[in-house]
C-alpha positions as CSV (number, residue, x, y, z in Angstrom):
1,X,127.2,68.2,55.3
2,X,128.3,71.0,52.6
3,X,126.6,74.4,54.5
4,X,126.1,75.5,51.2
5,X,124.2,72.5,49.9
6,X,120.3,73.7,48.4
7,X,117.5,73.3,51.0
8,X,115.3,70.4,49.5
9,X,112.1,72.2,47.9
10,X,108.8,72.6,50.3
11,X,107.1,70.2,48.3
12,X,109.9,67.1,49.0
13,X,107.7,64.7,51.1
14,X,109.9,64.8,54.1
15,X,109.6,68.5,54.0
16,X,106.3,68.7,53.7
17,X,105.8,66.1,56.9
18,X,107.7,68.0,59.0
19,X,105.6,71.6,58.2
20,X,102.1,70.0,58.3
21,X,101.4,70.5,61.7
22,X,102.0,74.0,61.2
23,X,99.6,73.9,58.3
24,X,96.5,72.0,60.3
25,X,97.1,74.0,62.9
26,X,96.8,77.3,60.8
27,X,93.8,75.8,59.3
28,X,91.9,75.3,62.8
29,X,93.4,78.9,64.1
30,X,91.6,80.4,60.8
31,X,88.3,78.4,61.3
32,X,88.3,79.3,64.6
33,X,88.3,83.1,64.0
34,X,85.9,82.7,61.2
35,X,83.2,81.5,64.1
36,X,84.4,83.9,66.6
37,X,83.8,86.8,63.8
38,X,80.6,85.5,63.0
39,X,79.8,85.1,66.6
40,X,80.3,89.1,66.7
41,X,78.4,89.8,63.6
42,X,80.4,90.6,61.3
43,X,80.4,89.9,57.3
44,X,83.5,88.5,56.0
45,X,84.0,90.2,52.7
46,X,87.0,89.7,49.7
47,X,88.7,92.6,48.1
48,X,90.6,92.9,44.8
49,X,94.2,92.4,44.3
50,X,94.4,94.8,41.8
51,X,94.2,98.1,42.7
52,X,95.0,101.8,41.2
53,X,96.9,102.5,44.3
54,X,98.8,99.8,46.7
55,X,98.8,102.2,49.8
56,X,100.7,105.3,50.1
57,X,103.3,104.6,53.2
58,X,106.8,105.7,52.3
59,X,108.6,102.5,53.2
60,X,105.8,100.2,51.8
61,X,106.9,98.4,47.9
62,X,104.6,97.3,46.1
63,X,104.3,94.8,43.2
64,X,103.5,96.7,39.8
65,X,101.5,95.3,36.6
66,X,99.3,96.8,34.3
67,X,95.8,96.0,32.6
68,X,95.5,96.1,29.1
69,X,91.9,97.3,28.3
70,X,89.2,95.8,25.4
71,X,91.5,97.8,22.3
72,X,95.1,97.1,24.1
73,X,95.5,100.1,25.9
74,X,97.8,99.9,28.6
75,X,96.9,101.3,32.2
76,X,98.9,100.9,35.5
77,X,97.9,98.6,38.0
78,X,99.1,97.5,41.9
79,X,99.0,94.6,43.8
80,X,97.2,95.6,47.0
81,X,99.9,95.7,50.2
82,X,96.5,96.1,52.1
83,X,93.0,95.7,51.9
84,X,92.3,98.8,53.4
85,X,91.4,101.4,51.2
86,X,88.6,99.0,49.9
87,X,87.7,98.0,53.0
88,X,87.0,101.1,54.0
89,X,84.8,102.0,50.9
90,X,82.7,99.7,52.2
91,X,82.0,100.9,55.6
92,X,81.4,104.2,53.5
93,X,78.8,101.9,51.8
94,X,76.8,100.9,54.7
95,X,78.4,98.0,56.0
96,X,79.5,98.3,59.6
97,X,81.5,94.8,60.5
98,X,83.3,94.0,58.4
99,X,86.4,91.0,58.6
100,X,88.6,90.1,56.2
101,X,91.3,87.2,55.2
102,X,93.5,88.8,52.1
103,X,96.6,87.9,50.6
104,X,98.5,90.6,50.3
105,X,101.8,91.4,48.7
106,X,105.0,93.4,49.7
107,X,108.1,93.3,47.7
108,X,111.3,94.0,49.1
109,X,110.5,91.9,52.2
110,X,111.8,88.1,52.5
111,X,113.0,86.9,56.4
112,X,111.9,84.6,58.7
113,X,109.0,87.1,60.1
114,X,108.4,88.4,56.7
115,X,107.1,86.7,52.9
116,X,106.1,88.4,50.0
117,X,102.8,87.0,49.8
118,X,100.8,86.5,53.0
119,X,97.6,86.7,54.6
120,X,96.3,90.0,56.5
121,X,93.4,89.5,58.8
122,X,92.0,92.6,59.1
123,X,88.6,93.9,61.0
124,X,86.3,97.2,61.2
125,X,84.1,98.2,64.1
126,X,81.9,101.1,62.2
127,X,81.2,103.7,65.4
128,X,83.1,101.8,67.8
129,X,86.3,103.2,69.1
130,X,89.6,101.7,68.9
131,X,89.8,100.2,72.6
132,X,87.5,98.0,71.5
133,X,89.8,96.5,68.5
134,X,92.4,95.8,72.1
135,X,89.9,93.9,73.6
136,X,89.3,92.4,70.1
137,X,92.9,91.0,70.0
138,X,93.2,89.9,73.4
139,X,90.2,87.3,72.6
140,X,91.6,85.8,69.1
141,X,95.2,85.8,70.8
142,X,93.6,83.8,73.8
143,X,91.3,81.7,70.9
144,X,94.2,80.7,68.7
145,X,95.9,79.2,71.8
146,X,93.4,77.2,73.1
147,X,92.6,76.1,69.3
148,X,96.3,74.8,68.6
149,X,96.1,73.8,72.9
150,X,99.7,75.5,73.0
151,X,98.4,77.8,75.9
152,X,100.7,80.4,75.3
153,X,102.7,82.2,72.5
154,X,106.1,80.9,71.5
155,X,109.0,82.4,69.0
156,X,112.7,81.5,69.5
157,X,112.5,80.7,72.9
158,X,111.0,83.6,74.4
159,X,107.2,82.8,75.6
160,X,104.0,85.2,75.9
161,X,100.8,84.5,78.0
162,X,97.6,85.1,76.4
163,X,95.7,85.0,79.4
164,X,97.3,87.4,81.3
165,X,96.3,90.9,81.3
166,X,98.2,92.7,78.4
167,X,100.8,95.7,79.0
168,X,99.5,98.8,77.4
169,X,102.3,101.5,77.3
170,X,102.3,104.8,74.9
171,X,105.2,105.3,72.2
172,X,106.4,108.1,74.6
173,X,106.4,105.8,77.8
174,X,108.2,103.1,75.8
175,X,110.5,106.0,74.3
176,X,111.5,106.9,77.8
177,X,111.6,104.1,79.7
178,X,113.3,101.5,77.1
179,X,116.2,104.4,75.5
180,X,116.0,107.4,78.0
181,X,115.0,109.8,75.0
182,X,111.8,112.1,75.7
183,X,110.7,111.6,71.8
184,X,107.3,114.4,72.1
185,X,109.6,116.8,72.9
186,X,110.7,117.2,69.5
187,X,106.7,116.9,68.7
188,X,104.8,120.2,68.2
189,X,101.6,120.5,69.0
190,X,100.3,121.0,65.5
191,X,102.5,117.2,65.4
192,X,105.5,118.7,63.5
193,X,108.4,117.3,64.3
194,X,112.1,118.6,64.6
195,X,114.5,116.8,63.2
196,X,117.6,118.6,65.3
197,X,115.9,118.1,68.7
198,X,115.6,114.3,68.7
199,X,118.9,113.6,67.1
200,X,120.2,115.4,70.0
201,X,118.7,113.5,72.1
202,X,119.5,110.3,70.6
203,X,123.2,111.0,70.9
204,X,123.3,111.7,74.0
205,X,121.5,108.0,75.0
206,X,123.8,106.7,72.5
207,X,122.3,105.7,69.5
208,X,123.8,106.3,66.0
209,X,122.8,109.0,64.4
210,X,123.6,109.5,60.7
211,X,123.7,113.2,58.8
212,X,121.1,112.5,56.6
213,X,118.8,111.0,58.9
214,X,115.2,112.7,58.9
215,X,112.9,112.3,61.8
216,X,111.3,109.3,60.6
217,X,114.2,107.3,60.3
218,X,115.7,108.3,64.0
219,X,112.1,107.2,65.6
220,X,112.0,104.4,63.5
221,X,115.8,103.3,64.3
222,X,115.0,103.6,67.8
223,X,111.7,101.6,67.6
224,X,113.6,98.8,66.1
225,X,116.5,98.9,68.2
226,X,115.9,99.4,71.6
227,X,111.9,99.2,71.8
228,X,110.8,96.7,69.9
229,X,112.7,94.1,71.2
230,X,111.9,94.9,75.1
231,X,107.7,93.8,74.5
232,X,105.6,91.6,75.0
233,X,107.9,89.0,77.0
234,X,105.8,86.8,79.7
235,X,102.6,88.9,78.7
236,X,101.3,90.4,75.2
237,X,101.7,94.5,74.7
238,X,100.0,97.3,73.7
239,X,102.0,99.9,72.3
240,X,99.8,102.7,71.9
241,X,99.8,106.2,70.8
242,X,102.1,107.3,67.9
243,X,103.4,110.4,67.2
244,X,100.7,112.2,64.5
245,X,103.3,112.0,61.6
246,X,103.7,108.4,61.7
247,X,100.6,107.1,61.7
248,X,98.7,108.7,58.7
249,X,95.5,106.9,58.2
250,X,94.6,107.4,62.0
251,X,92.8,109.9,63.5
252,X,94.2,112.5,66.8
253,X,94.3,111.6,70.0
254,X,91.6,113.8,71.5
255,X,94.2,113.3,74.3
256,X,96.9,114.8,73.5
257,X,97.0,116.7,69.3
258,X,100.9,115.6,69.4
259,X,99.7,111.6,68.9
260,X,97.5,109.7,67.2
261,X,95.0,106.8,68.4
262,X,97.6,104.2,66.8
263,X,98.3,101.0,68.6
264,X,100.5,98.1,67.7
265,X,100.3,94.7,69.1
266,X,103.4,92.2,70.0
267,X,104.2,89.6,71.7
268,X,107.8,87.6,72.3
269,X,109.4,91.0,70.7
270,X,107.4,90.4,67.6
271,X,104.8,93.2,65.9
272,X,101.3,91.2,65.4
273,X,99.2,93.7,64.5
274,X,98.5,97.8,63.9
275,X,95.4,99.3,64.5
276,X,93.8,102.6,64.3
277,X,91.3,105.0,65.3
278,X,90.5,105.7,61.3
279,X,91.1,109.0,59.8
280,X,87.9,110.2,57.8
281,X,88.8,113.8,57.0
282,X,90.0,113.5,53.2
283,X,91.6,117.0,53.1
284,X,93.7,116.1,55.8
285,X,94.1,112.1,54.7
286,X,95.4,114.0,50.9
287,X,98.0,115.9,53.1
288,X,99.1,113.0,54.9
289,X,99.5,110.9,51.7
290,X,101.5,113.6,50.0
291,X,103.9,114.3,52.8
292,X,104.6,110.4,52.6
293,X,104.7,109.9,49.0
294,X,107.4,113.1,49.2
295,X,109.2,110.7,51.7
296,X,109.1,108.2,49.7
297,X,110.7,110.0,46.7
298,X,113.2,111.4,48.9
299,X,114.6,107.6,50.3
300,X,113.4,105.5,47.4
301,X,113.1,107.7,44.3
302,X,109.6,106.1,43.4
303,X,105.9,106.9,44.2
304,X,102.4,105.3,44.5
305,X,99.7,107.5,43.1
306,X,96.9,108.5,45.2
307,X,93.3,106.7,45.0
308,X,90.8,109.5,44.2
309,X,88.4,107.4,44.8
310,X,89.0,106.4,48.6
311,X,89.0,110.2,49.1
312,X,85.9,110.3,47.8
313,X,84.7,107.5,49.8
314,X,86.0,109.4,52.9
315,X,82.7,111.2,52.7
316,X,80.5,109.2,53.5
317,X,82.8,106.7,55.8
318,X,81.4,106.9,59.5
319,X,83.7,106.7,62.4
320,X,85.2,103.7,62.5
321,X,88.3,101.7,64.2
322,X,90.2,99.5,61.9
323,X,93.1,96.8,62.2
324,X,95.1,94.7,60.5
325,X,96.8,91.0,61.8
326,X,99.5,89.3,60.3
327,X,97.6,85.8,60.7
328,X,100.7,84.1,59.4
329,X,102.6,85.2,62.5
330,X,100.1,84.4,64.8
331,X,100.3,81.0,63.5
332,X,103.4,80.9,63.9
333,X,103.5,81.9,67.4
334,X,101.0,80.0,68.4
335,X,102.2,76.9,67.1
336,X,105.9,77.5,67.9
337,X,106.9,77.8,63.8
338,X,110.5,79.7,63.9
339,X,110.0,81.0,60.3
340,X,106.8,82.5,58.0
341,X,107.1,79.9,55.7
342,X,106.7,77.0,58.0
343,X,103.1,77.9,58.3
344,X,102.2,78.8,54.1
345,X,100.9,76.2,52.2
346,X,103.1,76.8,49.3
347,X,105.4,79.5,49.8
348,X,106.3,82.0,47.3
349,X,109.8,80.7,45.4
350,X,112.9,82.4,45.8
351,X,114.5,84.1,43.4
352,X,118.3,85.4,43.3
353,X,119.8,82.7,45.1
């Protein structure tokens, strides 16, 4: 066969045989969750698409469009690469579980992990703290198993058991035990980083370091390259604790000021889901979203603008924890799919090719 022959469309009949028990499966897995939400009280709600800002995370793209208003006035609009921000209005309206099931939509981002449209589950415990949204995950992961009756977590040969208690390692552990590099050492305790510091110590473990590398991209390159792939093999992990700078909706670790209560969830080497103690100072959320938007100029040339009015929500927002699932994945891994768009309906089409 000609390598370079067209893959026949989703929709061809055979095609559509082969993905099908993907798609029942993701079907029961979201039923499923739906009763064991409603089981915790929570109210599933549904957020707009359309927002004034997308979400202001430097390596984040967005879709643009605009509105055109009742006398043709033109006015900037975003697809939502979250629902976040309006989720959290309306814990700042009085709800206090809340669950949601959004599409959401990321450009730049097109693999076998990532599509981009797909489905975010995400969840809010108002007053709750974020251990709780741990125990949360270890329960759907465990759910979704027994749904599909895989029993365990599957992606390109590597397996994950659900059942067994999960690995729960901080960003600094993982740092040091996965690429010998002692990353809150080039943390200060206000969580500033320096930039010199951990590029030293990234050269001397051996990892690449480029001139015009900042900070962020040195943690991040070592995240992807020599952490990421090391957890959640034989038994789900919990990464927990990121350094202050890179996780700027979430709120300080009373622990340790250096680190933030940000977790990550992954299983067979691949990131599930990313949850957070929530941030609910706005004077400190505005200087977080500047400093990233800055980034983001710096890399990408571009910006998001700020929502005023999650700021102002930010006021009246209780403490909260907050996460965010890639169901997609977890359908995949739980029914053994090898790519996202086994497990969509009707995947987005593909353009440039």
């Amino acid at each position: 066969m000609n390598s370079s022959a067209k893959a026949s469309p989703w929709w061809t009949p055979s095609v559509h045989a082969d993905r099908r028990p993907f798609l029942i499966g993701r079907n029961a897995i979201q039923a499923a969750l739906r009763g064991f939400f409603a089981r915790e009280d929570f109210i599933e709600v549904d957020t707009a698409v359309l927002q004034i800002s997308p979400g202001n995370e430097a390596h984040l793209h967005a879709f643009a469009t605009e509105a055109l208003t009742t006398d043709g006035q033109k006015a900037p609009f975003y697809m939502h690469t979250s629902p976040e921000f309006a989720c959290k209005k309306l814990l700042a309206a009085g709800e206090e579980r809340i669950s949601c099931f959004a599409h959401v939509y990321r450009n730049r981002e097109r693999g076998p992990l990532h599509h981009p449209e797909f489905t975010m589950l995400e969840w809010y415990r108002a007053g709750e703290g974020y251990e709780s949204l741990m125990m949360d995950c270890v329960r759907i992961l465990a759910l979704a198993t027994e749904t599909v009756k895989t029993g365990k977590l599957t992606y390109r040969g590597a397996e994950s058991d659900p059942f067994a208690g999960p690995e729960r390692i901080s960003v600094a552990e993982a740092f040091e035990r996965h690429a010998g590099v002692d990353l809150l050492a080039s943390v200060a305790a206000d969580g500033s980083t320096d930039r010199d510091h951990l590029a030293a110590e990234l050269r001397r473990a051996g990892v690449r370091v480029a001139e015009d590398d900042g900070w962020a991209d040195l943690f991040s390159r070592v995240l992807v390259e020599k952490i990421e792939p090391r957890l959640g093999f034989g038994r789900i992990t919990i990464l927990d604790e990121y350094p202050i700078s890179e996780a700027a909706l979430a709120r300080p670790s009373a622990r340790d000021p250096r680190v933030a209560e940000r977790f990550e969830l992954y299983a067979c080497g691949v990131e599930l889901a990313n949850g957070f103690g929530e941030l609910t100072d706005a004077a400190e959320q505005r200087r977080r979203f500047e400093i990233e938007m800055a980034e983001k100029a710096r890399v990408y040339g571009d910006t998001y603008p700020i929502d005023e009015d999650f700021l102002a929500a930010l006021s009246l927002m209780p403490e909260a924890s907050g996460i965010a699932l890639g169901f997609d994945r977890l359908v995949m891994l739980t029914t053994g799919a090898s790519r996202i768009d086994q497990v969509l309906w009707a995947p987005v089409a593909e353009v440039g090719r």
